[in-house]
C-alpha positions in Angstrom: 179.6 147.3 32.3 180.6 144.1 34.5 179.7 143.7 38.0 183.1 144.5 39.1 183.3 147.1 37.2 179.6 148.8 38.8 181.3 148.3 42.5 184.2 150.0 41.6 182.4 153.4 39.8 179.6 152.7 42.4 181.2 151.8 45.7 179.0 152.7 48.6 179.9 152.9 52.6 177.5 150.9 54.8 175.5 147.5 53.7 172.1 146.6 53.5 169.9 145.7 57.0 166.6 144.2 57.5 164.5 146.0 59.7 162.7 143.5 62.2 160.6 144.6 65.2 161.4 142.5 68.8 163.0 142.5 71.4 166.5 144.4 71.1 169.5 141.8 70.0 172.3 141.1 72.0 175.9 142.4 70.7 177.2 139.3 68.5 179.7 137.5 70.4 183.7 138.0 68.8 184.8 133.8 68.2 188.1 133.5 68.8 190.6 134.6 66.3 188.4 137.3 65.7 185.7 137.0 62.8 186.9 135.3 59.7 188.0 137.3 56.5 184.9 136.9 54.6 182.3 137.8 56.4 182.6 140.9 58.6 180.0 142.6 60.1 178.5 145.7 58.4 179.9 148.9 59.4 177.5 151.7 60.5 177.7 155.2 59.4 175.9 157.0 56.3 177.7 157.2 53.0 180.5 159.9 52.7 179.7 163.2 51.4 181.8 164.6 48.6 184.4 162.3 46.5 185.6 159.6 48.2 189.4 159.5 48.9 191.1 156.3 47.4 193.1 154.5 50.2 196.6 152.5 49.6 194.8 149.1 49.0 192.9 151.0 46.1 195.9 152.5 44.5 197.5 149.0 44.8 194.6 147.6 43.3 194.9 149.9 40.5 198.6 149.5 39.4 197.8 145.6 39.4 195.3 145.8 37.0 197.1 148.2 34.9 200.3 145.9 35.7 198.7 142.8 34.6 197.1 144.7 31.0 200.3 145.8 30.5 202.2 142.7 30.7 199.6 140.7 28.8 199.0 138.7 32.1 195.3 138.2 31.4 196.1 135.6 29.2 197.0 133.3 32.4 199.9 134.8 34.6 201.0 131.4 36.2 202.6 128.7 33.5 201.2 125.5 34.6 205.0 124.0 34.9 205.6 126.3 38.1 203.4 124.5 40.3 199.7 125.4 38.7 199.9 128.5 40.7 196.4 129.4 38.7 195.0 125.8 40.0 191.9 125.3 41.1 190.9 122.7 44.0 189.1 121.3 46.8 189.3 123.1 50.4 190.2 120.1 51.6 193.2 119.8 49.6 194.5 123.1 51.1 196.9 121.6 52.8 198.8 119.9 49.7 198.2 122.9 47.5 198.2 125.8 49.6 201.1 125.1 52.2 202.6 128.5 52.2 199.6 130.6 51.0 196.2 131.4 51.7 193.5 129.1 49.9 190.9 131.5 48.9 187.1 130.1 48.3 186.2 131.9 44.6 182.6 131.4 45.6 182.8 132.4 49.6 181.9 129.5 52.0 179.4 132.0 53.5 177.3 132.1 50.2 176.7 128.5 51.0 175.6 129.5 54.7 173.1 130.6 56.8 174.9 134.0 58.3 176.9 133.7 61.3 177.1 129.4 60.8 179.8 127.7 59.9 181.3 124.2 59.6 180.3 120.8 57.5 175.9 120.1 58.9 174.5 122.9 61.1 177.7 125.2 61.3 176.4 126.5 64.6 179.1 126.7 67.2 178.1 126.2 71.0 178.8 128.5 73.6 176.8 126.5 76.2 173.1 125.1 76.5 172.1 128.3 78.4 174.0 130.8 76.2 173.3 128.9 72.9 169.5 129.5 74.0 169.5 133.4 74.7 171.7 133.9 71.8 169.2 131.6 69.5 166.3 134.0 70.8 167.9 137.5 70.1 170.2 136.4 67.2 167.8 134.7 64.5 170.3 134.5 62.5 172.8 132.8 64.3 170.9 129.2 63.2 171.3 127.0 60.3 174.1 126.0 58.1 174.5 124.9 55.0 171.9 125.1 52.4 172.8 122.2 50.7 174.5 119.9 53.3 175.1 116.9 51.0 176.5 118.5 47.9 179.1 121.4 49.4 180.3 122.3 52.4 183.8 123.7 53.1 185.6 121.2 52.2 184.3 121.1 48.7 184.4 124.7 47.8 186.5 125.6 45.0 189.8 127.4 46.2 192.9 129.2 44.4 196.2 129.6 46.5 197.4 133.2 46.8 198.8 135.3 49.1 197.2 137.2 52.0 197.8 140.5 50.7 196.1 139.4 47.5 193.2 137.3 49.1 191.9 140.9 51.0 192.4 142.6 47.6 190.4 140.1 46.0 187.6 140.1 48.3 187.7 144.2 48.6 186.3 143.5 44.6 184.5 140.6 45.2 182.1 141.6 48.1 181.8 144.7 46.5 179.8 143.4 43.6 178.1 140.0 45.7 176.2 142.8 47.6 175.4 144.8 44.5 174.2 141.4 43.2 172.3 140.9 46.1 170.8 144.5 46.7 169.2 143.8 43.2 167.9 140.5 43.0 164.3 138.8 44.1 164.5 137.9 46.7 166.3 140.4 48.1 170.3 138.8 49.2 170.3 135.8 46.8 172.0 134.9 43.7 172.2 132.0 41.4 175.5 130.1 41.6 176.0 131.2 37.8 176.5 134.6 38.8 178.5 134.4 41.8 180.9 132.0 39.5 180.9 134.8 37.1 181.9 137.5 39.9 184.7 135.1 41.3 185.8 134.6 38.4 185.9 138.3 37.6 187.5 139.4 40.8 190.4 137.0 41.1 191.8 137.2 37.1 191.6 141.0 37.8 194.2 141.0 41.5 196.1 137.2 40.0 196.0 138.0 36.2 195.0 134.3 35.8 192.8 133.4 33.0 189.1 134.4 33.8 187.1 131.9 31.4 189.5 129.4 32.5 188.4 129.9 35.9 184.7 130.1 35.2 184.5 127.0 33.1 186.4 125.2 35.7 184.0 126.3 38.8 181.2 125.4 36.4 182.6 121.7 35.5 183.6 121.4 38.8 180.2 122.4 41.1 178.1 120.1 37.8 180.1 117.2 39.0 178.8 117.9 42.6 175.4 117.9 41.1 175.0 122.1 41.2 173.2 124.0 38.6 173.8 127.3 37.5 170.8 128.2 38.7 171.2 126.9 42.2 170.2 130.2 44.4 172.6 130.9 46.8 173.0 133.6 49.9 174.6 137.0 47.9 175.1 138.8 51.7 178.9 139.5 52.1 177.9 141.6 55.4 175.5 138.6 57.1 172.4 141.1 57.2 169.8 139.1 55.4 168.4 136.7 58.0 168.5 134.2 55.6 168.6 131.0 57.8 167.9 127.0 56.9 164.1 128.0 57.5 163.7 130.8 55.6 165.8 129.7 52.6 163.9 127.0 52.6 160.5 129.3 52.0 162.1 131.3 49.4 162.8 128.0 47.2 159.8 126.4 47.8 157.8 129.6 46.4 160.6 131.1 43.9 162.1 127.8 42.5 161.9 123.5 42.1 165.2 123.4 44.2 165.6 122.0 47.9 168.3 122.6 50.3 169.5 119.8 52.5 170.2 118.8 55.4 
């Protein structure tokens, strides 16, 4: 049975959270716009007693997959002559590609990430010397960035265009099995780049019907060109609960694997 296919018979209400003792943290602060699409913070509560109740997004979800089996759509839904709807490129070509659509990152930006960072070296957006220090002292987690500054960033990850509706049903699948993934691996939250290839593959054939080996090999062409393994170990947290900042990642590879990060 896949990955996606374990979320889906498996799907459990809450996410994983470290346990550290300290000083109690501060609420995280809302950025404006809200907090972006893929990475939410965990919602409390225990797991639902009794069968779950599917919602509309999971009935949707359902008739497109049984849509896309039925019309043979797995075979690649989008003819490259109408504008390589199933094309894969660079975030930074969003613009060109994606003018009318949302660019989705098959591999999330975040995986690349220390949680709550984001943007092209540290990611860490200032709120003010004074601020930035109390926040930096209750919110470990808040520091770092990329893992692997010089070979991706946001920029270079690996996008498909698709709509908005489709880009929250894709990652409704796709965060679903990251944090399966990442409940089972050592260390705890990480993945190798291999298998979150595999599970963005996966997750965006199933909701686009666009070819999922044609996907895979592409990500996997593509992120070799940028000098990335398959087994480069990423973050595999779609909540932000690990803690896994610059410091700490860079522990876990120096004991677990020959890779570096870098800044």
């Amino acid at each position: 049975m896949s990955i996606l296919a374990q979320g889906a018979v498996g799907q459990q209400a809450g996410a994983g959270v470290l346990v550290r003792k300290g000083p109690p943290r501060l609420p995280a602060p809302r950025p404006a716009g809200g907090f972006p699409v893929d990475e939410l913070p965990a919602s409390p509560g225990a797991p639902p007693k009794g069968p779950v109740l599917l919602g509309p997004l999971d009935y949707y979800l359902a008739l497109l997959s049984l849509m896309n089996v039925a019309t043979n759509r797995h075979r690649d839904n989008q003819n490259d002559e109408e504008k390589d709807k199933c094309k894969i490129y660079s975030y930074k070509d969003a613009q060109k590609e994606c003018p009318d659509g949302r660019s989705h990152h098959i591999v999330p930006d975040r995986c690349w990430r220390s949680p709550g960072t984001r943007g092209p070296k540290t990611g860490k957006v200032s709120l003010g010397p004074m601020l930035d220090s109390i926040l930096d002292e209750y919110l470990p987690g808040r520091g770092g960035g990329y893992y692997y500054a010089d070979k991706m960033d946001e920029g270079k990850g690996q996008c498909i265009c698709v709509s908005e509706e489709k880009h929250l049903a894709i990652h409704k699948m796709y965060d679903q099995s990251e944090k399966i993934v990442g409940e089972k691996a050592i260390p705890k939250w990480t993945a190798t780049l291999d298998e979150l290839e595999a599970v963005g593959a996966e997750s965006v054939s199933a909701v686009t019907g666009c070819d999922e080996n044609k996907i895979k090999n592409t990500l996997r062409s593509r992120h070799e060109n940028l000098g990335l393994s398959k087994d480069t170990l990423l973050r595999a947290d779609p909540h932000g609960q690990s803690g896994l900042t610059m410091q700490k990642f860079v522990e876990i590879l120096s004991t677990n694997s020959h890779q570096k990060p870098f800044r």
